[in-house]
PLY file of the C-alpha trace (Angstrom):
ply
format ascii 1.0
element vertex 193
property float x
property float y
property float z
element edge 192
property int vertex1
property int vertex2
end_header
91.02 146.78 -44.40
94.50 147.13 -42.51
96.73 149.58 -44.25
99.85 147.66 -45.67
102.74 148.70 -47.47
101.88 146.96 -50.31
98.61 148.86 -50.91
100.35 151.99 -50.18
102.76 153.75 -52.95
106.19 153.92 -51.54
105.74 157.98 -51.64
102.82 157.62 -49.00
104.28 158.93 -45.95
105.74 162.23 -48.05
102.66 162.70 -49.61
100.28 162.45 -46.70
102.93 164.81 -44.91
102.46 167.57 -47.67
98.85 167.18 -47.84
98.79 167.74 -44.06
101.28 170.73 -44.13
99.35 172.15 -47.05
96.17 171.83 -44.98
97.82 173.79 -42.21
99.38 176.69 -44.28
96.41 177.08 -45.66
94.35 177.42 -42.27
97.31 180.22 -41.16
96.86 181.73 -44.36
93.39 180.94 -46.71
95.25 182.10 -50.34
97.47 178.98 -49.85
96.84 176.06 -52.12
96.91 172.36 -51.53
98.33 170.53 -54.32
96.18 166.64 -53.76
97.49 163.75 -55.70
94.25 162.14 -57.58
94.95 158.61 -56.69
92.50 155.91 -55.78
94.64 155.61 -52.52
93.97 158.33 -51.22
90.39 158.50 -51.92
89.93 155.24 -50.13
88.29 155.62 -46.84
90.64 155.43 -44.14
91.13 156.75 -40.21
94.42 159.00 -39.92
96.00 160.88 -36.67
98.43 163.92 -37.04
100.71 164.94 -34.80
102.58 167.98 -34.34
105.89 168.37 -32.48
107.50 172.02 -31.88
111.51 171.94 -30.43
110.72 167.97 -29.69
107.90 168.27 -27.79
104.35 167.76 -28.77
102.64 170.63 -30.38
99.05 169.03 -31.23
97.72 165.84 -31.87
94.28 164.60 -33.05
92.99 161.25 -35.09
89.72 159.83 -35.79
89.71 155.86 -35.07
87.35 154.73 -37.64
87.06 155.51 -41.36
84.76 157.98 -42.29
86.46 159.81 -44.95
88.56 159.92 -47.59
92.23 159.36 -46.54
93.05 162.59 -48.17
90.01 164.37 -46.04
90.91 162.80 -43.03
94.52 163.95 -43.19
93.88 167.34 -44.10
91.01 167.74 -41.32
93.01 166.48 -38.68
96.15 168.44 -39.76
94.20 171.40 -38.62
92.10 170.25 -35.87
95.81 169.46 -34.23
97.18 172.80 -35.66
93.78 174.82 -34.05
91.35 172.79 -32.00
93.55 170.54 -29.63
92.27 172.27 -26.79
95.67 171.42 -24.39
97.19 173.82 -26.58
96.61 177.55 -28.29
96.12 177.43 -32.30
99.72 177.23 -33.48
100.75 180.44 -34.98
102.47 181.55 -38.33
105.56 182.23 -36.31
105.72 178.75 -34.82
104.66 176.91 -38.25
107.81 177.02 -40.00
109.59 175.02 -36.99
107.05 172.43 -36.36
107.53 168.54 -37.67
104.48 166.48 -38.43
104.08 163.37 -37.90
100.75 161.15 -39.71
99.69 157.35 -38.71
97.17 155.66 -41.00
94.83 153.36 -38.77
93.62 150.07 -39.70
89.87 148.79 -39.03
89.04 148.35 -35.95
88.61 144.12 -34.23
87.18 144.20 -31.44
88.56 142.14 -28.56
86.76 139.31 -26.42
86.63 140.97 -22.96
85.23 138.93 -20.34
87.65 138.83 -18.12
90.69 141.10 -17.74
93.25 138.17 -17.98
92.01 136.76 -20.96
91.83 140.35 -22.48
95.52 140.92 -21.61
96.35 137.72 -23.12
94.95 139.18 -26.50
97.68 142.58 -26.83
100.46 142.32 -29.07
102.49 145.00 -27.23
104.02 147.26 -29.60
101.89 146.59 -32.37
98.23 147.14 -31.21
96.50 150.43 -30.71
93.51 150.21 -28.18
90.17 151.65 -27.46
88.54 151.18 -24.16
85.03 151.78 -23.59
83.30 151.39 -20.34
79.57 153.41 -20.26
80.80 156.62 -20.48
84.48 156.52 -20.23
86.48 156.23 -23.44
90.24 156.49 -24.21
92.47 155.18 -27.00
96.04 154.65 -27.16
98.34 154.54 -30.47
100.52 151.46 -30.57
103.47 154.13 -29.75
102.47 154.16 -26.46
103.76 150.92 -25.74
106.95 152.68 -25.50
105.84 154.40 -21.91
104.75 150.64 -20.57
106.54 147.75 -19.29
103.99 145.62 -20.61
100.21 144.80 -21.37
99.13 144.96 -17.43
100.76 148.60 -17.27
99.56 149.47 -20.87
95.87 148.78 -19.73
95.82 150.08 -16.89
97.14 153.29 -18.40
94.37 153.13 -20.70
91.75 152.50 -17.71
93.09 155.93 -16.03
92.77 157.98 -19.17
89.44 157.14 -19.80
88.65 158.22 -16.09
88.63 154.94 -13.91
90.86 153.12 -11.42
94.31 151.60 -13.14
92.32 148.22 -11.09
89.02 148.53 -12.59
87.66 145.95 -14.75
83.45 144.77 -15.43
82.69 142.07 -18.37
80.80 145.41 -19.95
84.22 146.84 -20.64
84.52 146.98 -24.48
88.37 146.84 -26.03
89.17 147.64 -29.92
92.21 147.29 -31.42
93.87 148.37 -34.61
97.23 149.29 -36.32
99.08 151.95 -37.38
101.63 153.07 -39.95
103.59 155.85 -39.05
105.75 158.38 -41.12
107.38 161.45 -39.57
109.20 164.56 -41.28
113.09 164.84 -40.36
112.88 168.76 -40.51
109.83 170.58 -41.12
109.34 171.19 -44.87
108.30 174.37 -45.49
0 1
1 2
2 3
3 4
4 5
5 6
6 7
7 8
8 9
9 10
10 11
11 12
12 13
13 14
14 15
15 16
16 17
17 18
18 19
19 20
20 21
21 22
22 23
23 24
24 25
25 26
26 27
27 28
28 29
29 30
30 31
31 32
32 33
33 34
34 35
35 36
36 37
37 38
38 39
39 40
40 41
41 42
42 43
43 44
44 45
45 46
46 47
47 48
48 49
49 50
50 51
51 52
52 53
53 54
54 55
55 56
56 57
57 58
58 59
59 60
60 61
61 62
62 63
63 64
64 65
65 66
66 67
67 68
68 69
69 70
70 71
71 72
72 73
73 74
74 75
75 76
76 77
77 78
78 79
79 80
80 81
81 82
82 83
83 84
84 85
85 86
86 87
87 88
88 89
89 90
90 91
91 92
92 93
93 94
94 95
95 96
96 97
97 98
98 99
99 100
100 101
101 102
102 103
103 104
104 105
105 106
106 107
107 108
108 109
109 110
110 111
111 112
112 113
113 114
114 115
115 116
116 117
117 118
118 119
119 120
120 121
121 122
122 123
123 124
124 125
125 126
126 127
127 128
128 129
129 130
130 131
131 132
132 133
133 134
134 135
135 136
136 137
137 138
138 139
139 140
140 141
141 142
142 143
143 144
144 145
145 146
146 147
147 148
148 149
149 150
150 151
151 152
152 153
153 154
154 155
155 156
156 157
157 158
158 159
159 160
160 161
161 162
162 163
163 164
164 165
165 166
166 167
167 168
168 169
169 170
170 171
171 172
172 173
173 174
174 175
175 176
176 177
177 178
178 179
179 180
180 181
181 182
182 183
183 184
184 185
185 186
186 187
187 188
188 189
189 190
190 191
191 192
């Protein structure tokens, strides 16, 4: 199921951001409460990524790409996992908490992509709107559809993708295996504390 406005409440975006802040304040400090909306729409299963930004620049960031949880869940575990377990950063600190914006995307399913030949595959991307998944044996690496922003277009965008997951920008084999999905994205102005 894609994630549309229309079976989203128009509060969505401030709602999954307090959920995800409330998650967080309570990981820097466990007598915090989360106050969780009970509605159905955020009890449907649905894949989420947080991101965390401190002065501008990124703080944290981690997603899971397919649903396994509730929406609600999902937001609030990967709240923290960017606040504590991104591993390119230390666990963001009480002291840094109060100045950090968060940003949450909700994903849509996953279609996976006809791939047997790179040209054809290219042909596929709507740049700016697709998020992608590459998986080659053991090489995997996904992209959000903000990434666009860093490519001049689908040949650069893959072959950025290629490099993250570990091989040549050039590489290509009819075993590679391409997802993509959507996101919605919805970003706090200031933090809210």
């Amino acid at each position: 199921m894609h994630p549309h406005p229309q079976d989203m409440p128009p509060e969505t975006g401030q709602t999954l951001i307090a959920i995800a802040r409330g998650a967080i304040a309570r990981q820097l400090n466990p007598e915090t409460s989360i106050d969780v909306p009970d509605a159905d729409w955020l009890q449907a299963k649905r894949a989420s990524y947080v991101t965390l930004l401190h002065d501008g620049r990124l703080r944290g960031g981690t997603g899971t790409l397919q649903a396994q949880r509730t929406l609600a869940e999902d937001v609030m575990a990967n709240a923290v996992a960017a606040a504590c377990k991104d591993l390119r950063f230390k666990p963001l600190g009480r002291d840094e908490f109060a100045n950090t914006r968060i940003e949450v995307c909700v994903l849509s399913a996953l279609e996976t992509l006809q791939t047997t030949d790179e040209a054809a595959t290219l042909a596929q991307l709507r740049p700016g709107i697709d998020g992608l998944i590459l998986e080659y044996g053991r090489h995997r690496s996904s992209f959000l559809p903000e990434m666009w922003d860093q490519s001049a277009d689908a040949a650069e965008f893959l072959a950025r993708l290629k490099y993250q997951a570990g091989l040549p920008p050039d590489f290509w084999s009819p075993e590679v295996r391409i997802a993509r999905y959507t996101a919605i994205k919805w970003q706090e102005n200031e933090p809210s504390i």
